[in-house]
N, CA, C and O of each residue as an XYZ file, in Angstrom:
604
protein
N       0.846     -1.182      0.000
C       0.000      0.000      0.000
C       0.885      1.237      0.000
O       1.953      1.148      0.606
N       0.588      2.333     -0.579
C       1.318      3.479     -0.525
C       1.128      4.564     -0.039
O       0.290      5.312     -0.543
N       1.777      4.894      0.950
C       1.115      6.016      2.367
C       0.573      7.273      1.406
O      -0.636      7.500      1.356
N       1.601      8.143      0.586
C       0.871      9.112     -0.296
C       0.761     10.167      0.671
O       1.412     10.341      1.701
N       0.034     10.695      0.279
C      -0.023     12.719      1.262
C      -0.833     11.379      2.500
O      -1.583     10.437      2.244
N      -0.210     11.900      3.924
C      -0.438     11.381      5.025
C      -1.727     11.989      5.585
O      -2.339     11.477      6.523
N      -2.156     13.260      4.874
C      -3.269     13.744      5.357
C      -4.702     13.112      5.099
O      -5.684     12.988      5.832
N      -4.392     12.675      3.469
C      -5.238     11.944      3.164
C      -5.610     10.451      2.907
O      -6.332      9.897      2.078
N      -4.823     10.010      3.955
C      -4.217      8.281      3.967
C      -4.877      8.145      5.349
O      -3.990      7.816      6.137
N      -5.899      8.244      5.888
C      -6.228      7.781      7.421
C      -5.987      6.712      7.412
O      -5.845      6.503      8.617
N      -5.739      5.363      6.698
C      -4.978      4.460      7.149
C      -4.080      3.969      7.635
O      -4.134      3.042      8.443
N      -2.946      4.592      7.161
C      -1.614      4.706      7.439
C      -1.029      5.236      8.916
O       0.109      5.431      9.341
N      -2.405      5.378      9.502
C      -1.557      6.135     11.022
C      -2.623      5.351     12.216
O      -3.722      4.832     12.022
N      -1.746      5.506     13.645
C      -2.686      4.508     14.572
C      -3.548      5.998     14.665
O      -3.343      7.135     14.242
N      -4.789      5.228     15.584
C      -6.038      6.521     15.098
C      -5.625      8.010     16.170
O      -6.236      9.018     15.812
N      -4.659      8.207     17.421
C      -4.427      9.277     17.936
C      -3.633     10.225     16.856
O      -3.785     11.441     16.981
N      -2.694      9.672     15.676
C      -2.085     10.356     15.201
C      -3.062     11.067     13.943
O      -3.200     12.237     13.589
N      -3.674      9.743     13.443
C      -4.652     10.338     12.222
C      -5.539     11.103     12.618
O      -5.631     11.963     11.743
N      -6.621     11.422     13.825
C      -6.985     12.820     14.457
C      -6.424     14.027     15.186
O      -7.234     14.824     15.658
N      -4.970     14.273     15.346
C      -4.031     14.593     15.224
C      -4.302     15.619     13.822
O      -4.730     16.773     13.819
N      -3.921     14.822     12.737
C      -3.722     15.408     11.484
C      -4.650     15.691     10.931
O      -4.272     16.371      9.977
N      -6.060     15.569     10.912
C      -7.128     15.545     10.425
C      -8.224     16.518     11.245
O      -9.407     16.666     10.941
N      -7.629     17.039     12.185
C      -8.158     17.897     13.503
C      -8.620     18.959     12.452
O      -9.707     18.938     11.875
N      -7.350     20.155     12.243
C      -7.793     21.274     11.310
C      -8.570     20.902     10.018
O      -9.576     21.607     10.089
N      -8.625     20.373      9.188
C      -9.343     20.405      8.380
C     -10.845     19.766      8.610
O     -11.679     20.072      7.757
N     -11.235     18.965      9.612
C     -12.451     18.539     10.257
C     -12.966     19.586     11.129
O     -14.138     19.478     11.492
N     -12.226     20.656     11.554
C     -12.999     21.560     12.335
C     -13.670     22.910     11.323
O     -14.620     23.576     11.735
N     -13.066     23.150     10.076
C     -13.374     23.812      8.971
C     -14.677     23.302      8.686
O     -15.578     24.130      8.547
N     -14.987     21.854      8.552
C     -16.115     21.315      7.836
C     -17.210     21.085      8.700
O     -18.190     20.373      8.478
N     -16.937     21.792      9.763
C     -17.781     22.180     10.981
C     -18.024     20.592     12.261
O     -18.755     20.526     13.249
N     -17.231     19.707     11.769
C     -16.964     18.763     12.557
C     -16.839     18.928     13.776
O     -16.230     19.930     14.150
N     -17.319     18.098     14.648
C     -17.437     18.505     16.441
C     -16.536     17.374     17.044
O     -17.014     16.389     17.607
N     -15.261     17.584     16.890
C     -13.910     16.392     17.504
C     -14.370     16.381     19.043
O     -14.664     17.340     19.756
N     -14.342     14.960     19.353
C     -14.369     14.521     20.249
C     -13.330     14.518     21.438
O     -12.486     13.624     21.400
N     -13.292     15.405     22.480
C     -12.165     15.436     23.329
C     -11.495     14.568     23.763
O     -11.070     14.081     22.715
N     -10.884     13.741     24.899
C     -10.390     12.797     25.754
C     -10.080     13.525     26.865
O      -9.838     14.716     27.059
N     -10.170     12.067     27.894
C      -9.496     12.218     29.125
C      -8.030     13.472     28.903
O      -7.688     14.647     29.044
N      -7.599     12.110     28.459
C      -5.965     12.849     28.587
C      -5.703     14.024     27.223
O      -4.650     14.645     27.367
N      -6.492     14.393     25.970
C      -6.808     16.185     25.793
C      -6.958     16.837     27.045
O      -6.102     17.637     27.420
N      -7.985     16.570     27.747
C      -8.457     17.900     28.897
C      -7.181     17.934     29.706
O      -6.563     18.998     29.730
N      -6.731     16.924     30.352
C      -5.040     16.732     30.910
C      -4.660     17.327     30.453
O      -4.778     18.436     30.975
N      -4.099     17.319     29.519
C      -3.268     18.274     28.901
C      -3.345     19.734     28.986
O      -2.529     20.523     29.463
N      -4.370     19.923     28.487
C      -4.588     21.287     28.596
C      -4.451     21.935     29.563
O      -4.049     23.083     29.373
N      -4.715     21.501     30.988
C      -4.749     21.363     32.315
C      -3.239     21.758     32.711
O      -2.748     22.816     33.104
N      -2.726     20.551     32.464
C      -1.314     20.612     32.377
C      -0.454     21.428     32.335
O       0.533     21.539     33.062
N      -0.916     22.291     31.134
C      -0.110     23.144     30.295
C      -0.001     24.392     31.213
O       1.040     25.049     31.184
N      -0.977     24.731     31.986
C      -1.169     26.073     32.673
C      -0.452     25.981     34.187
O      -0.590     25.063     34.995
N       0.551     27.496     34.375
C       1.153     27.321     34.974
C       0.398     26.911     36.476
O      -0.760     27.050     36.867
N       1.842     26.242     37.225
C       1.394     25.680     38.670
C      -0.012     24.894     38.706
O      -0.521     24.521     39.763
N      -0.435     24.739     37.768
C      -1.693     23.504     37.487
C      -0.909     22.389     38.595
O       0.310     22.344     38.758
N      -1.929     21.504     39.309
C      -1.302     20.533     39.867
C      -2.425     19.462     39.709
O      -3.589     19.826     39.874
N      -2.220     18.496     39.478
C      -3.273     16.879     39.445
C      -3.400     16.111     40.382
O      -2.342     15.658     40.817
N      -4.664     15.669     41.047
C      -4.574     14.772     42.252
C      -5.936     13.781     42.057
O      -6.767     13.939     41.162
N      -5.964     13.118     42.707
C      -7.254     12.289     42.812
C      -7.482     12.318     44.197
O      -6.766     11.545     44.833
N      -8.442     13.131     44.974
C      -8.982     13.253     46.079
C     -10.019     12.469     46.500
O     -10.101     12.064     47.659
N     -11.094     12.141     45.349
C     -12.109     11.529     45.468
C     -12.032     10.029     45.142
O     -12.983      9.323     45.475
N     -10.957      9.480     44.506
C     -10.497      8.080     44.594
C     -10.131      8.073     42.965
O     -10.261      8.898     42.061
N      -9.601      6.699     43.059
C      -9.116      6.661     41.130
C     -10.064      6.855     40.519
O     -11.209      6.558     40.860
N      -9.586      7.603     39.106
C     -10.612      7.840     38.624
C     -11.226      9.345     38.272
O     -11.902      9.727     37.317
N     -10.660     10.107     39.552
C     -11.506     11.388     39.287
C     -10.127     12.062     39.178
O      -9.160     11.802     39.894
N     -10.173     12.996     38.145
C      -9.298     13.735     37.738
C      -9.371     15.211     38.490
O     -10.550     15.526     38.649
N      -8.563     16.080     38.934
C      -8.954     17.118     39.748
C      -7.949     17.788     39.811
O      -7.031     17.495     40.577
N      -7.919     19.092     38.809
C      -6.786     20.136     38.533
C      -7.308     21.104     39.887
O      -8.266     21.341     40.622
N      -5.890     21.450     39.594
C      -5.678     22.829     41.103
C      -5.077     23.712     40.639
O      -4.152     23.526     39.848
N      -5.488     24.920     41.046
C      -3.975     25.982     41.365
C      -3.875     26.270     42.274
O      -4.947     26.260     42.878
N      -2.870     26.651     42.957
C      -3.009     27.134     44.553
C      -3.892     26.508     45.319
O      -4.743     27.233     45.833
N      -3.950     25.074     45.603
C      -5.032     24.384     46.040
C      -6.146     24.640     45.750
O      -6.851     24.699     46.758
N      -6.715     24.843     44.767
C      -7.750     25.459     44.733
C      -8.531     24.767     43.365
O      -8.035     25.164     42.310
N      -9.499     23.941     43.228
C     -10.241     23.121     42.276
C     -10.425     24.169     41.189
O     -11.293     24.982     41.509
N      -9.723     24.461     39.681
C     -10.726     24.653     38.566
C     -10.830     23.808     37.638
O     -11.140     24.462     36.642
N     -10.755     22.736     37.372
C     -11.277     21.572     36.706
C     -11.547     20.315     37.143
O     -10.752     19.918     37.994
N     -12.502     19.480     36.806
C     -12.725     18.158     37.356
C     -14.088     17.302     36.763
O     -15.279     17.563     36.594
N     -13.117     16.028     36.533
C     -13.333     15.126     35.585
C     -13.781     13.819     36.633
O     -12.896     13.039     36.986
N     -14.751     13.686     36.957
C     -15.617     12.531     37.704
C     -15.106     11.210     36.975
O     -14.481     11.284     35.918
N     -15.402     10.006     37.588
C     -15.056      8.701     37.052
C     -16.316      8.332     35.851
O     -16.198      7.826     34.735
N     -17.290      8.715     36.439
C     -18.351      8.059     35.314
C     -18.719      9.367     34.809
O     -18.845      9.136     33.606
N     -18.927     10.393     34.951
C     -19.517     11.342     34.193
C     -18.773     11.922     33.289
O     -17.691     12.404     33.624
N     -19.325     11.995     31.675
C     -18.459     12.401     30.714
C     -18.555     13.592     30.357
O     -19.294     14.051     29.486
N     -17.491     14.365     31.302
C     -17.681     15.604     30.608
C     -16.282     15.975     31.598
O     -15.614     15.157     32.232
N     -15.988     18.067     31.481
C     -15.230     18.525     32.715
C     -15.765     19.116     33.011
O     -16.501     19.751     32.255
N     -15.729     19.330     34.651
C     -16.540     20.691     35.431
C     -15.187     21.718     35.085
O     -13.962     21.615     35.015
N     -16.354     22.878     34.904
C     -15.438     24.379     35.484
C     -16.575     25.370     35.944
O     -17.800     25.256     35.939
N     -15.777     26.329     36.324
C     -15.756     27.416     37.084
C     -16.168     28.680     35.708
O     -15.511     29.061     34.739
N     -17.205     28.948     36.088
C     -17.776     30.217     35.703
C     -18.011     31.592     36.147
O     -19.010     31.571     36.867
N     -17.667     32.462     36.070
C     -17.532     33.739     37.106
C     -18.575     34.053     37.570
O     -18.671     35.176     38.064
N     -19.682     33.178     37.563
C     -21.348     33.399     38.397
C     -22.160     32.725     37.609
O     -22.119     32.679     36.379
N     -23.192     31.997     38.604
C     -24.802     32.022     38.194
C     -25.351     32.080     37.179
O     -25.881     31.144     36.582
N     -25.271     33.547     36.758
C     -25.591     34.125     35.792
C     -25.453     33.447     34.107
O     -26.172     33.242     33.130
N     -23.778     33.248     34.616
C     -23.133     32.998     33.144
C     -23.221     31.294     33.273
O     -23.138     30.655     32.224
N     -23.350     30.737     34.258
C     -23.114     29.257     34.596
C     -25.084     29.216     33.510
O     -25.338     28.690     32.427
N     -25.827     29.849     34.279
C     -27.051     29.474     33.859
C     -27.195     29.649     32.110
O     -27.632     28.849     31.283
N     -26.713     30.846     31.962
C     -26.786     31.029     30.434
C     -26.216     30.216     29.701
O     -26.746     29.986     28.614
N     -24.677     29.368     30.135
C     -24.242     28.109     29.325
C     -25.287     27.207     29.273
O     -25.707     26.907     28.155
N     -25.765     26.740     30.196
C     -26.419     25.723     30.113
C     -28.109     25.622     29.714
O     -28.706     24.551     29.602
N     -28.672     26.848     29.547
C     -29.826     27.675     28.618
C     -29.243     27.496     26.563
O     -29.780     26.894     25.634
N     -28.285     28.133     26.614
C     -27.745     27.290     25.185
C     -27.171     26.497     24.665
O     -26.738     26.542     23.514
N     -27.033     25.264     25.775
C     -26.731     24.107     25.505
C     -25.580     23.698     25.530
O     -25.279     22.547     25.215
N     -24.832     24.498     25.875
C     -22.978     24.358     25.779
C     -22.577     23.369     26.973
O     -21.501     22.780     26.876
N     -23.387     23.158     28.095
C     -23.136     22.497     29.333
C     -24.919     22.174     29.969
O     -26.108     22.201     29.650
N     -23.881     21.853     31.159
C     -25.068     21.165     32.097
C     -24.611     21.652     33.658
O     -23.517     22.047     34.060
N     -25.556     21.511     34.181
C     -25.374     21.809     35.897
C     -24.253     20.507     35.963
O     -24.360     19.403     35.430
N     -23.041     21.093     36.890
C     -22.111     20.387     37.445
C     -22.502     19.569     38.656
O     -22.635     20.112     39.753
N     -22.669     18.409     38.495
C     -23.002     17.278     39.769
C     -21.953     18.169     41.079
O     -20.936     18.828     40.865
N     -22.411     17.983     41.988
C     -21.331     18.448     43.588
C     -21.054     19.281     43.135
O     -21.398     19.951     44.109
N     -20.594     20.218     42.271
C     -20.307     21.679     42.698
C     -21.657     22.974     42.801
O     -22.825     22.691     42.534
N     -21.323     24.023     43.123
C     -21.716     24.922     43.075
C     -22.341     25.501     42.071
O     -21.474     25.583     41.200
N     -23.764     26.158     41.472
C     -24.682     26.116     40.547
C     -23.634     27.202     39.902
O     -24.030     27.578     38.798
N     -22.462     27.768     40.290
C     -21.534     28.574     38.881
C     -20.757     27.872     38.012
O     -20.142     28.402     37.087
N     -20.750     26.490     38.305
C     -20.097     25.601     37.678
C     -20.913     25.111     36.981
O     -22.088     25.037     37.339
N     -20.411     24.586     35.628
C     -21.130     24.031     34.433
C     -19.760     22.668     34.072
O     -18.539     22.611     34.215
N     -20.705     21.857     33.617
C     -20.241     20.340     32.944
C     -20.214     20.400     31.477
O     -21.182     20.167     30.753
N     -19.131     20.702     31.122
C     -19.289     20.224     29.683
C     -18.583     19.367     28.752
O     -17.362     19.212     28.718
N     -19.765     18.617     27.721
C     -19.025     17.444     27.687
C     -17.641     17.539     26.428
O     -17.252     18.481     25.738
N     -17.201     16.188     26.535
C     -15.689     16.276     25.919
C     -16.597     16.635     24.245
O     -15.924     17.378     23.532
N     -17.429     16.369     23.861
C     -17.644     16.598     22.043
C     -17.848     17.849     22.193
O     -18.162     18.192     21.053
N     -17.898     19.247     23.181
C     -17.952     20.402     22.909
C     -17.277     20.854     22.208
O     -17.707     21.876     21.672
N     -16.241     20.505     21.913
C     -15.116     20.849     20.810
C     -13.968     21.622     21.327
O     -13.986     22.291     22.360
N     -13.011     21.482     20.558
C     -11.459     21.794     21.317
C     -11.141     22.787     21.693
O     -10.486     22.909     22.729
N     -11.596     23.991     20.797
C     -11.839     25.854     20.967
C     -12.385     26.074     22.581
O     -11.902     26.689     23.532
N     -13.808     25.152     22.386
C     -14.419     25.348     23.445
C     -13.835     25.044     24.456
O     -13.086     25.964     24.785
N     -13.802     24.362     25.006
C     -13.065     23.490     26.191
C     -11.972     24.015     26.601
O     -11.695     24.425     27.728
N     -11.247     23.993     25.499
C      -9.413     25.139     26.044
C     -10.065     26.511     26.777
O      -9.812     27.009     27.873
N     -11.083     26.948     25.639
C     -11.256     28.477     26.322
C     -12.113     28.421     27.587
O     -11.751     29.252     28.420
N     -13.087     27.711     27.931
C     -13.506     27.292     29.494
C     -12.468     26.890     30.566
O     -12.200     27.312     31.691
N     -11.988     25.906     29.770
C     -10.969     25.160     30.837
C      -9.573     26.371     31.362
O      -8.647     26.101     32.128
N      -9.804     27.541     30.742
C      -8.442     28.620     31.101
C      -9.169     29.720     31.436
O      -8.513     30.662     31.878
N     -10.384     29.861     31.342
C     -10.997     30.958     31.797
C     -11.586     30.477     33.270
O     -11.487     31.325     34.157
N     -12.169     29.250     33.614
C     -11.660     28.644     35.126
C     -10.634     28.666     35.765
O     -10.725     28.810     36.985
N      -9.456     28.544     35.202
C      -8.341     28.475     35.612
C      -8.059     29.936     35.997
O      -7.649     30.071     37.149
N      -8.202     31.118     35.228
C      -7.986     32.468     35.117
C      -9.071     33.092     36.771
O      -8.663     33.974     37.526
N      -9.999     32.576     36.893
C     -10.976     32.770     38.008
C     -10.119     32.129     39.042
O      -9.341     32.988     39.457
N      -9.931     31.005     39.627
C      -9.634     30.653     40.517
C      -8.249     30.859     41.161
O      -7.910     30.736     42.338
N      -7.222     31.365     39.575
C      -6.163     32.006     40.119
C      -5.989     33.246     40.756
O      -5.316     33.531     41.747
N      -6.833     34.069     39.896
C      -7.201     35.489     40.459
C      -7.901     35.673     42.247
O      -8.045     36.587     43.059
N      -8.091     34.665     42.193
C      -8.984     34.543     43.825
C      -7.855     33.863     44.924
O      -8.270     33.323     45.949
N      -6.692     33.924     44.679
C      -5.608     33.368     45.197
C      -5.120     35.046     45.808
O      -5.560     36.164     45.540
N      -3.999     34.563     46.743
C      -3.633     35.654     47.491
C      -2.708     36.107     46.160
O      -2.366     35.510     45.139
N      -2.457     37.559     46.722
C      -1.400     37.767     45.763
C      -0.118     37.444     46.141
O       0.609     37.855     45.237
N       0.634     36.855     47.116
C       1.429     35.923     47.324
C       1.768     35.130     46.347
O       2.797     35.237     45.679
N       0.884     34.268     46.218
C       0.238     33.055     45.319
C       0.369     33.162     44.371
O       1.122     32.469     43.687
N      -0.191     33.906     44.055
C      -0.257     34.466     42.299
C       1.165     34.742     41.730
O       1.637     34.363     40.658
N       1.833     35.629     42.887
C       2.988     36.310     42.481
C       4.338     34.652     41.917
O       5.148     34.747     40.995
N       4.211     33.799     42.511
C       4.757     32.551     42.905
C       4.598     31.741     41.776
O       5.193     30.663     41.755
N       3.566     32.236     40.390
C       3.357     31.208     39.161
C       4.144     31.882     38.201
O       4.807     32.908     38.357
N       3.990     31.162     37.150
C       4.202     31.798     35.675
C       3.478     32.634     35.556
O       2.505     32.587     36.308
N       3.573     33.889     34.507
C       2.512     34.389     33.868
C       1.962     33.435     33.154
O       2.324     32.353     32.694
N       0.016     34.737     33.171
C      -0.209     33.689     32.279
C      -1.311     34.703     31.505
O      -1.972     35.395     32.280
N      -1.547     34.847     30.280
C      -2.364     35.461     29.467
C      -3.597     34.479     28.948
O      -3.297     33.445     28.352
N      -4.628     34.729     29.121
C      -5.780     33.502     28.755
C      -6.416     34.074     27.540
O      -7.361     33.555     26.947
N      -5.707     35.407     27.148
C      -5.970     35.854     25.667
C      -4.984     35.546     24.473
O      -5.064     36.175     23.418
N      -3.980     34.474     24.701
C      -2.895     34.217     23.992
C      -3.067     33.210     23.647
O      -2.230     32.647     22.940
């Protein structure tokens, strides 16, 4: 068989790499890519002093900054919680469908699931992150990386 332009060979690759490569041009054609566990990790990851624990037993995924919960990924429920800067905006996600009321947290938190798409999710998952850092002492704050959630 002959691999040929790799973009257009989805055979030729195990399937993390061929959605990988096939990401940008499936999100053009208005395609809704399916997140993962370890996508939202990542992303998680990436932001400074992020830290990972499982508090609630294996299974539940639970980003921090400064001790402080802005993401979390339950064992059976498919989606990530975050942090919304109120009520308000928690209710209006979930009025247009972007999320759902977050099981155990607080009605400013919204669940949304991993097919929200990758745009989405990065920009929730850092605009939680951006809330819960800001609510840190400035000690705390002073003690991370920068971090721009408009970059």
């Amino acid at each position: 068989m002959s691999v040929g332009n790799a973009a257009d060979n989805d055979d030729a690759f195990p399937f993390h790499v061929r959605d990988a490569i096939t990401l940008p041009r499936a999100c053009q054609a208005g395609y809704r890519f399916r997140m993962t566990r370890e996508h939202v990790n990542g992303i998680c990851k990436a932001l400074p002093g992020a830290e990972w624990s499982e508090p609630f037993g294996p299974g539940h995924d639970i980003w921090k900054v400064g001790g402080k919960i802005f993401a979390a990924m339950g064992a059976v429920t498919d989606g990530v919680s975050v942090k919304t800067p109120d009520i308000e905006t928690a209710t209006m996600l979930i009025e247009a469908g972007v999320g759902t009321k977050a099981p155990y947290f607080h009605r400013s938190w919204v669940l949304l699931p991993l097919d929200a798409g990758q745009d989405e999710l990065t920009h929730r998952i850092q605009r939680s992150y951006a809330l819960i850092r800001a609510s840190l002492t400035k000690k705390a704050q002073a003690a991370l990386a920068p971090f721009d959630p408009d970059s």
